[in-house]
N, C-alpha and C positions, 0 to 999 in steps of 0.2 A: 286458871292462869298457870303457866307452867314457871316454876322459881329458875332463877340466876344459874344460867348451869355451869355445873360445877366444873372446876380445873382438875388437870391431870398432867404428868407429864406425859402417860402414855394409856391412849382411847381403843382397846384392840375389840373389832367386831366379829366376832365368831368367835367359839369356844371349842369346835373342832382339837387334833394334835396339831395342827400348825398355829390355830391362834393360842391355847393354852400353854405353846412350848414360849409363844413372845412373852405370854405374860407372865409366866412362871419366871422366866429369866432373864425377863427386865428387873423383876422386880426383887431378885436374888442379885440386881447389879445395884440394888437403893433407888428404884425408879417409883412412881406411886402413881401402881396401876390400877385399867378399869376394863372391867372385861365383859361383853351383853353376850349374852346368848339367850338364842329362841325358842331351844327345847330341854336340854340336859348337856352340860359341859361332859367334854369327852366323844361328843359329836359323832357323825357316823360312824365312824373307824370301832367306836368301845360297845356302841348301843345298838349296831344294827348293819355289823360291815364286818371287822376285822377279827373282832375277838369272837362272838357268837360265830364266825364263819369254821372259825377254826377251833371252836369248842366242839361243831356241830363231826366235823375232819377229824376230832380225837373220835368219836363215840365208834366212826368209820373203822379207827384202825383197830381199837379196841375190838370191834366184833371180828373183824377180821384175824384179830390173834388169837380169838376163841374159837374161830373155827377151823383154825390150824392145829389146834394146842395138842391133837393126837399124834401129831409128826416129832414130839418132845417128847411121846409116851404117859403124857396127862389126858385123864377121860374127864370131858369136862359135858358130853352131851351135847345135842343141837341149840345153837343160840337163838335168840328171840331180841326182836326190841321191844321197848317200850318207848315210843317216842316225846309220850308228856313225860317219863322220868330225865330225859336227855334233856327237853328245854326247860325240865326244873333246875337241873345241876348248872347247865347254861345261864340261867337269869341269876345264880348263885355267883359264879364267876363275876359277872357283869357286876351284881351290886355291891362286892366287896372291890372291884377295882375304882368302880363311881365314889363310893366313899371316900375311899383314899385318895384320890382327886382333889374333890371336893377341900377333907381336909387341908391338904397340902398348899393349896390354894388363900385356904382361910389361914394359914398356917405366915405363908408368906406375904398378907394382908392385901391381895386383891381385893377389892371391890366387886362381887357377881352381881350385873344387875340382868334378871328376868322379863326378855322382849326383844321387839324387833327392834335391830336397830341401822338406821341409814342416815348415811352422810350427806354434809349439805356444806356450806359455804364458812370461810374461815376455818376448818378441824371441827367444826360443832356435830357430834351425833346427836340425833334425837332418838331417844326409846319409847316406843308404845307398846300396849298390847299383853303386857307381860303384869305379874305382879309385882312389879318395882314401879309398876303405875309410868304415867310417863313425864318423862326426865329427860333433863337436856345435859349433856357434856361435851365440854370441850376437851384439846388435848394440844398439847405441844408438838406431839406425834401420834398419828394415826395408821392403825394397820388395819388395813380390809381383811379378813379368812372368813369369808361366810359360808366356804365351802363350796359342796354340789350335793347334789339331786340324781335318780335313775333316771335312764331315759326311757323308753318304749318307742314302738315302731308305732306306726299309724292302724288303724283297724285292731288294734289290743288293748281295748279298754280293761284297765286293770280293777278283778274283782276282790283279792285277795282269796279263791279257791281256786275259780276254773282259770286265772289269769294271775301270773303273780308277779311281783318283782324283786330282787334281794332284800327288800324292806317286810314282804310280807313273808317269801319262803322259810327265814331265819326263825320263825313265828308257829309254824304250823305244829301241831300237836299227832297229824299222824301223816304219813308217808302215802305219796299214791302210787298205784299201782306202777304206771303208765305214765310218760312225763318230756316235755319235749324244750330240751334246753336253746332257749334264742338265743346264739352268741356261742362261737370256740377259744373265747379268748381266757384267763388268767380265773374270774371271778364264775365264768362258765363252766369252765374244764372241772374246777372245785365242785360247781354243785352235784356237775353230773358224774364226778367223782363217787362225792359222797353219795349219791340218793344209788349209784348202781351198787355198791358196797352193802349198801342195807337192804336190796334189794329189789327196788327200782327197777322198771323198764325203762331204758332210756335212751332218746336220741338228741342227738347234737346236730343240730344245723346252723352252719359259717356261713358266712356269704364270700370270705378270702379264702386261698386255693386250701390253706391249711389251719389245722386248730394251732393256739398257739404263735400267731402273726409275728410276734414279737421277739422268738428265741431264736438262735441259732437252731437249724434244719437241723443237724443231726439229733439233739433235744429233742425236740419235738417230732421227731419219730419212734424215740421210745415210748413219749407216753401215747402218743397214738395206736404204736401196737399192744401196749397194756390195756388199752380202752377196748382195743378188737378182740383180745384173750376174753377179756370181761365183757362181753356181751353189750357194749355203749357200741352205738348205731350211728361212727359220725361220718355225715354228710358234708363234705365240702363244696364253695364255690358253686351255693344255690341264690337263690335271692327269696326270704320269706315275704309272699302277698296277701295274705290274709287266714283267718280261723271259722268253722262254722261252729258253733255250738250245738249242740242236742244234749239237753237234759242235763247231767254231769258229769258227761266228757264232748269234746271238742275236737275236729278234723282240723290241722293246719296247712294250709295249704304253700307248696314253695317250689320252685324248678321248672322246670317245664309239664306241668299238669300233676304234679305229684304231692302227695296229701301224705300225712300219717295222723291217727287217731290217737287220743289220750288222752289222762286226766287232768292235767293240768301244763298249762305252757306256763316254761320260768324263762324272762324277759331278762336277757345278759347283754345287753347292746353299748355298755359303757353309762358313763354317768356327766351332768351335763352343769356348767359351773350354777350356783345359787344366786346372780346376782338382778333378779329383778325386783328384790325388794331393798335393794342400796338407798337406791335416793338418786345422789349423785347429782341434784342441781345447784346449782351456781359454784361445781367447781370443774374443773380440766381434767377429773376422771373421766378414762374413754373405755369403752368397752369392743372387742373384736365382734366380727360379724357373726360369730358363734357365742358370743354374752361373757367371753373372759374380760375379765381385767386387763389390760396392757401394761406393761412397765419395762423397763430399762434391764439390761443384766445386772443390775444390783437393787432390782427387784421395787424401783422408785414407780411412781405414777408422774403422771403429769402435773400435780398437784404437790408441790413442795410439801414434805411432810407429813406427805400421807404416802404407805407401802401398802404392797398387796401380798400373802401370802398364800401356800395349799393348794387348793383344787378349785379356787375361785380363780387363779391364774393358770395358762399353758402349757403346765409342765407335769413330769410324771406324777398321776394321783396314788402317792403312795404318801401312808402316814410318816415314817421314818423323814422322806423327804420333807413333810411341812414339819417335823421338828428341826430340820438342817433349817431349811430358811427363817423359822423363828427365831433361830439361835443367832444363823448373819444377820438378819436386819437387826436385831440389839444392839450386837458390835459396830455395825455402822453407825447406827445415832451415836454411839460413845466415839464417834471418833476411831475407830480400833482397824480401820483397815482392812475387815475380815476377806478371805480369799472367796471369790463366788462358788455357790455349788455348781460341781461338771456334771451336768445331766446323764452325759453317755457313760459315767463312771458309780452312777449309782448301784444298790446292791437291790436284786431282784428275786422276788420269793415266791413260788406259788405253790398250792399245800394239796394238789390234786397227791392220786396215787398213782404212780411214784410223783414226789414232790422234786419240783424245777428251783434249782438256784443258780446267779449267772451277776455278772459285774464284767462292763466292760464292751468293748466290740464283738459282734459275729465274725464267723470268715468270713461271711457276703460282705459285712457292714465295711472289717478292714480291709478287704480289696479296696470297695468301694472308694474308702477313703484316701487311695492311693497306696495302699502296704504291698510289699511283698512278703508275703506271712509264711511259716511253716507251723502249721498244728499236730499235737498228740492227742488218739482218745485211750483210756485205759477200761476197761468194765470193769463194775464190781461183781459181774462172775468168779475172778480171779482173790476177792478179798477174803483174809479166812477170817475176819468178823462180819462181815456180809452174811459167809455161809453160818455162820453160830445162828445167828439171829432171824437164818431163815431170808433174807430179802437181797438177793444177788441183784436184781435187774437193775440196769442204769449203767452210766456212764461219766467220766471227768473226762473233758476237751479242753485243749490249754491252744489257745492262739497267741502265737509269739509273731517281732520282727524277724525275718530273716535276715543270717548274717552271709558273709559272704560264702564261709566254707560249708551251708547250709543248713548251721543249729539255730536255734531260739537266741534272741536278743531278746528287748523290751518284751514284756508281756503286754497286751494290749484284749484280753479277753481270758474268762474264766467261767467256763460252764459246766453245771453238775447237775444231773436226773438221774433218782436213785433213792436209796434207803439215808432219811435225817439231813439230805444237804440243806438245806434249810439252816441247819446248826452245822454245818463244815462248811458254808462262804466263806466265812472271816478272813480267812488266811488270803485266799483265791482275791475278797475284794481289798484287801491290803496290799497285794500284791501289784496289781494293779493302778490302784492311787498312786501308791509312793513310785509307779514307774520302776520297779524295780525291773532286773536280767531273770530269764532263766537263770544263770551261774549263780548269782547269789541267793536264789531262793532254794534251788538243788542244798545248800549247803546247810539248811535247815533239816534237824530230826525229826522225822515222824514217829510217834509212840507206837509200838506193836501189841495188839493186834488192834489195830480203831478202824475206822472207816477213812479216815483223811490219809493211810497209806496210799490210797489209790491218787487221792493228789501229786504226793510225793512222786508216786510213781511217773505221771504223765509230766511233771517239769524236771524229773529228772532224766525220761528219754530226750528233751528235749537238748539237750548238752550233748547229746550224741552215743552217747554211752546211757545204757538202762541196768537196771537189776535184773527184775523179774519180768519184765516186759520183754 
């Protein structure tokens, strides 16, 4: 018999960054929350996405500054990895962030209960499956984040050696020779980043005309011809139709009759939402013909009182974003009016080398959207902490309104490839939200010598007048 299930005011399913940032911060508002999760809170993003992605991307750059380090006049000798010392230091990261999780969680008196959990009629979740045995809760309010799942193509049964997916590659203990990345997009570019960095043969095949679909072109032509300097093999606007295997490596076949050999295929084709183990009977939850969740712009279901956040709905799967919509739906239960999050103004990161950061419209996107735009690019060839540090290549593109007399108005896009943009968006996605001018963000100091001079530089040609440009 399952007992009287328990009340909440608030039932969040998944433990993912979109459903832990609800429940963190309901329950930092006095809410008394519950939270299920099916594997380990912190969900793919901490344990097998975001943060191992990018523990794996330091080890990257680290080799890479070892094997420069005679151009500083240090003899440091030829580098070597060790790959199981990398995913020791890697699972070290990981379980010192899971704890602090964890505690903070118990800290602010969630509830973690251990299992699957799907929604049914009236707000009632049922949990199975888990060590929390199974238990029934209700909630006042319910939020979906069950997440997502990789995808794979058809004909790529995944072995975890000869076939892999970002679940398994994140995992492996030594490097293959030979390596054939499915997919040029954001999680792609990364792997084949990294594995050509350590040494890696590798190739890239897209099936859209270029790697990177998502950036503004000029971006994504630097790191294209970074990838070409480095010996990454990318293929665009092929269509991948199947693999043969022999023994322990594998022919991939894709294009018109053309094959490449290797050790392993890494399956980058995006990720696909988690929701077929919801439940979902007897309420007016609908799901899209692709398995999202539906909801309203302020992120409602069909089902009074119950929201969906993260990568179980429509929208960019990026962890920062499922903490944005954790945080608005809160404010909406309390009444607070919270402003929706603008999809096309989110901040964008990706940790290849050179690493892409962007917030905002392209130049195609703002035409597109009816602008008449004037953009500036500046390189950080020109920057004299660029050259300190050894890493010139890349570029800031600042897409503004055109005014009449032909400088920058509104800023409407902010893109940077190069050395640490990653950590120099702030400014560029500030700039942006608040809709600020060219003219008043020009009026802002740049500290010398940094890297965000070359920002400065690109919105301050845009006034018409430059420094160093």
């Amino acid at each position: 018999m399952v007992p009287t299930a328990e009340q909440f005011d608030l039932v969040v399913i998944g433990g993912g960054p979109a459903g832990y940032a609800a429940a963190l911060y309901g329950a930092g508002a006095g809410m008394n929350v519950a939270m299920v999760e099916m594997a380990k809170v912190g969900g793919t993003c901490l344990h097998i996405g975001c943060i191992p992605a990018k523990e794996l991307l330091e080890t990257a750059a680290v080799y890479r500054a070892v094997s420069h380090a005679a151009e500083f006049g240090i003899t440091a000798g030829e580098p070597s990895v060790d790959f199981s010392v990398t995913q020791t230091r890697k699972q070290g990261v990981i379980d010192k962030l899971f704890a602090g999780l964890q505690g903070l969680l118990k800290h602010r008196k969630v509830t973690v209960y251990d299992g699957i959990g799907s929604l049914h009629a009236n707000r009632t979740v049922k949990v199975i499956g888990g060590e929390s045995g199974d238990v029934e809760l209700t909630g006042t309010n319910v939020v979906i984040a069950a997440g997502s799942a990789v995808r794979t193509l058809p004909g790529f049964d995944v072995d975890g050696s000869l076939v892999v997916t970002s679940d398994e590659v994140l995992a492996i203990d030594t490097l293959p020779k030979r390596a054939a990345v499915i997919g040029g997009g954001a999680i792609g570019c990364e792997f084949a980043s990294m594995m050509a960095d350590l040494g890696t043969e590798v190739t890239i095949l897209e099936y859209a005309p270029k790697i990177l679909p998502g950036c503004d072109e000029d971006a994504a032509k630097v790191v294209a011809r970074s990838f070409k300097k480095r010996k990454i093999d990318v293929l665009t606007g092929v269509k991948v139709t199947g693999h043969t295997p022999n023994g322990a490596e594998t022919t991939v076949e894709f294009g018109d009759g053309q094959s490449v050999t290797v050790d392993m295929v890494v399956m980058s084709v995006g990720r696909r939402p988690r929701s077929e183990l919801l439940g979902l009977d007897g309420t007016a939850v609908t799901l899209d013909d692709r398995g999202f969740v539906q909801v309203d712009e302020r992120l409602r279901t069909a089902e009074d009182g119950v929201y969906a956040i993260g990568d179980i709905i429509d929208t960019a799967q990026l962890a920062h974003v499922g903490f944005a919509e954790g945080i608005f739906i809160i404010k909406e239960i309390l009444g607070e009016q919270p402003i929706p999050v603008d999809y096309t103004k989110v901040p964008w990161c990706i940790y290849c080398y050179p690493e892409v950061a962007f917030a905002g419209l392209t130049e195609a996107g703002a035409i597109d959207a009816g602008y008449e735009v004037v953009t500036s690019t500046h390189r950080f060839a020109g920057n004299g902490r660029a050259m300190i540090v050894g890493e010139t290549e890349g570029l800031v593109k600042v897409i503004a309104e055109k005014r009449a007399d032909g400088t920058g108005g509104k800023i409407l896009g902010v893109h940077m490839v190069g050395p640490w943009v990653t950590e120099q968006l702030g400014q560029g996605y500030l700039a942006v939200n608040w809709e600020a001018t060219v003219d008043e963000v020009a009026e802002f100091i740049q500290p010398h010598p940094t890297m965000s001079e070359t920002f400065g530089e690109t919105i301050l040609s845009l006034t018409g007048r430059s420094l160093h440009g």
